[in-house]
C-alpha positions in Angstrom: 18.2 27.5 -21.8 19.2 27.1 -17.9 17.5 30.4 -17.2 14.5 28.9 -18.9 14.6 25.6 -16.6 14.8 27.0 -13.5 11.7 29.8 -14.4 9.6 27.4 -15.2 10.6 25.8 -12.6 9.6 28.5 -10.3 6.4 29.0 -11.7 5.6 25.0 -12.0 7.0 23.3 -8.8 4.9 20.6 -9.6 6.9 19.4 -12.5 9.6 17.2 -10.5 6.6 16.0 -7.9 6.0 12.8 -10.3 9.5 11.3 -9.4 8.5 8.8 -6.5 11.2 7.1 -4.9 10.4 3.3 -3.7 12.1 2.9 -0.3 13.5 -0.9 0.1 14.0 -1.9 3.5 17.6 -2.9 4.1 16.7 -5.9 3.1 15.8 -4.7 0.1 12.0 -5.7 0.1 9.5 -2.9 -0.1 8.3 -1.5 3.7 4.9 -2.1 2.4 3.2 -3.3 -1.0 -0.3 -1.5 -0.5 0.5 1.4 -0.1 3.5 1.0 -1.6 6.5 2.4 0.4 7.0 5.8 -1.8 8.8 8.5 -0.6 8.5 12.1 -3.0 11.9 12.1 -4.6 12.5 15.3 -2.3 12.6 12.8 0.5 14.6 10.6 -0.9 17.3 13.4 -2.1 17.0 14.4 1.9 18.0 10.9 3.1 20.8 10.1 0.7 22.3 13.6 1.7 21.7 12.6 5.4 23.3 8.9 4.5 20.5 7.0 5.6 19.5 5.4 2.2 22.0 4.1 -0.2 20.4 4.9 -3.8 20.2 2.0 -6.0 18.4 3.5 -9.3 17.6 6.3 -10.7 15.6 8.5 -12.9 16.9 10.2 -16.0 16.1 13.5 -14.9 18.5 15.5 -12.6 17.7 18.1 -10.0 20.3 20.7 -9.4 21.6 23.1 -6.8 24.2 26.0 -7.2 27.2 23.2 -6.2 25.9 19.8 -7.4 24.0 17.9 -9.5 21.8 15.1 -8.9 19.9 12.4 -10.4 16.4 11.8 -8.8 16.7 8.4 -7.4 13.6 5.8 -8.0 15.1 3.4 -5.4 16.6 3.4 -2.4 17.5 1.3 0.1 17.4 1.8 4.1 20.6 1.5 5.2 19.5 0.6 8.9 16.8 -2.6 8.7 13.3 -1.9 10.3 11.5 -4.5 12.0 8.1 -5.1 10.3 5.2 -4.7 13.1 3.9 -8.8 14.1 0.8 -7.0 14.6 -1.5 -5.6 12.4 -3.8 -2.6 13.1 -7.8 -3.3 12.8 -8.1 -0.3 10.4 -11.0 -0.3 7.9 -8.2 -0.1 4.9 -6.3 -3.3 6.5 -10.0 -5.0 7.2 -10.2 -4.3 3.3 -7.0 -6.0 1.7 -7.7 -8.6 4.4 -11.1 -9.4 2.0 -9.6 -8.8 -1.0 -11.9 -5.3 -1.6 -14.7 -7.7 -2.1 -17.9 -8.3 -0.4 -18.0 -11.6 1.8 -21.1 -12.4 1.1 -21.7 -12.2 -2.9 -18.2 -11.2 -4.1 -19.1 -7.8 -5.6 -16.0 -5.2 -5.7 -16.7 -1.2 -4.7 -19.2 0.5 -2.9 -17.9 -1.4 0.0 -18.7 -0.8 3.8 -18.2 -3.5 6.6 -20.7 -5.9 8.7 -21.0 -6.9 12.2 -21.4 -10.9 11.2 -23.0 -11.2 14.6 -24.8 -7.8 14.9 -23.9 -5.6 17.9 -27.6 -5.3 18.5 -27.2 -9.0 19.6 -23.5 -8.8 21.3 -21.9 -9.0 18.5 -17.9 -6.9 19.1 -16.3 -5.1 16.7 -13.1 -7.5 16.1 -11.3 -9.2 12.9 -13.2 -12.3 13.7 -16.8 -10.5 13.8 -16.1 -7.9 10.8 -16.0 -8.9 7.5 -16.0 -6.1 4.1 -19.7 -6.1 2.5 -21.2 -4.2 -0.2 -24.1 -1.8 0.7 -26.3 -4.0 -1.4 -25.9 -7.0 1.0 -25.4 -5.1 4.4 -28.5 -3.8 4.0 -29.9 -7.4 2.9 -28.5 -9.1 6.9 -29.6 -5.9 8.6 -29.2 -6.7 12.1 -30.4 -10.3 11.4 -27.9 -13.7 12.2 -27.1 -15.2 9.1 -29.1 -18.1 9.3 -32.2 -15.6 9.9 -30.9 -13.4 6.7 -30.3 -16.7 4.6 -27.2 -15.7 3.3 -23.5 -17.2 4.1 -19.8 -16.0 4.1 -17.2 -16.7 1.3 -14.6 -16.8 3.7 -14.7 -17.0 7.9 -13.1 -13.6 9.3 -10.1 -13.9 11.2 -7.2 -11.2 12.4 -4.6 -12.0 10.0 -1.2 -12.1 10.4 1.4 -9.2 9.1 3.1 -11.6 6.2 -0.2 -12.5 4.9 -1.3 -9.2 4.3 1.9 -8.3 3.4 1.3 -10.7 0.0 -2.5 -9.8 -0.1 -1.2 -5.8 -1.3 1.1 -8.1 -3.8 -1.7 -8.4 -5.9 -3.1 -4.5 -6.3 -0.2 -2.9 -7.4 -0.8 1.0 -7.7 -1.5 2.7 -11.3 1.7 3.1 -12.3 5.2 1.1 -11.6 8.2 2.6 -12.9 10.7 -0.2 -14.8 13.7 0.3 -12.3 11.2 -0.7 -9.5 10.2 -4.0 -11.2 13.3 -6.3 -9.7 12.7 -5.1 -6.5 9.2 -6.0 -6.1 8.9 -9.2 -7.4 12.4 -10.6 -6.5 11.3 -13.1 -3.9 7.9 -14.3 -5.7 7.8 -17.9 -6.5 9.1 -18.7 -10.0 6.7 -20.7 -12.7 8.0 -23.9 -13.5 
């Protein structure tokens, strides 16, 4: 049977690659909800060997060297805290969670792109206050047009948010698949119904 495991091991290395590990800051909130902080359970062996995480849960399955035996670990914990950045980067994927993934201008989700609110043909800049997420559909529509001239109006005003807010803006797309021990450690500091 052990000879079995480790050839088909050999032949599938793929096998163990759907064991991610959610690193907790040492404060034990996630380095990031979207993306959430993942780490390939590889990783995450590496760091607890190294004694830079303190493993807090773990998966049922083992990995296994010629001297020891491990449990893949599904969360771990930094043992040294890292400060979160104050700033946020003006990236098209940040620019996107900023707006929800949702056009500014009639709410539709996908196919998504971003506008110029005040075109560059007329001075507009390329900033968090001029650049708001829009679907083809309506980007198209505005052109290089104000939006008085194009008729149409913004669901929200653009501004550069801060790193908290986007912070609880990934809160609400969490990826595909959430294993259970990661569960408490997500949603530990969310306000409680009354």
């Amino acid at each position: 049977m052990d000879d079995d495991f480790r050839t088909s091991f050999v032949r599938d290395p793929a096998s163990l690659r759907h064991f991610p590990a959610l690193v907790l800051n040492a404060d034990y909130r996630p380095l990031s909800y979207y993306p959430l902080s993942l780490w390939p359970w590889q990783e995450a062996v590496k760091a607890a060997f190294l004694d830079r995480v303190q493993i807090v849960a773990t998966y049922d399955e083992c990995v296994h060297s010629p001297s020891t035996s491990i449990r893949i670990p599904s969360v771990v914990v930094l043992k040294d805290y890292v400060k979160p950045q104050k700033q946020v980067a003006f990236t098209r994927f940040n620019l996107f969670l900023r707006d929800e993934f949702c056009c500014q201008y009639c709410g539709a989700k996908g196919d998504l792109t971003f506008d110029h609110v005040i075109p560059r043909a007329r001075g507009g800049i390329t900033s968090w206050e001029n650049v708001v997420a829009a679907c083809s559909t309506c980007n198209l529509r505005k052109g290089s047009k104000s939006l008085r001239q194009s008729g149409m109006s913004l669901r929200r005003p653009p501004r550069q948010p801060g790193s908290e807010e986007l912070r609880n803006t990934g809160r609400k797309f969490p990826p595909n698949h959430l294993h259970q021990s990661w569960m408490d450690y997500l949603y530990w500091d969310a306000e409680l119904e009354a």
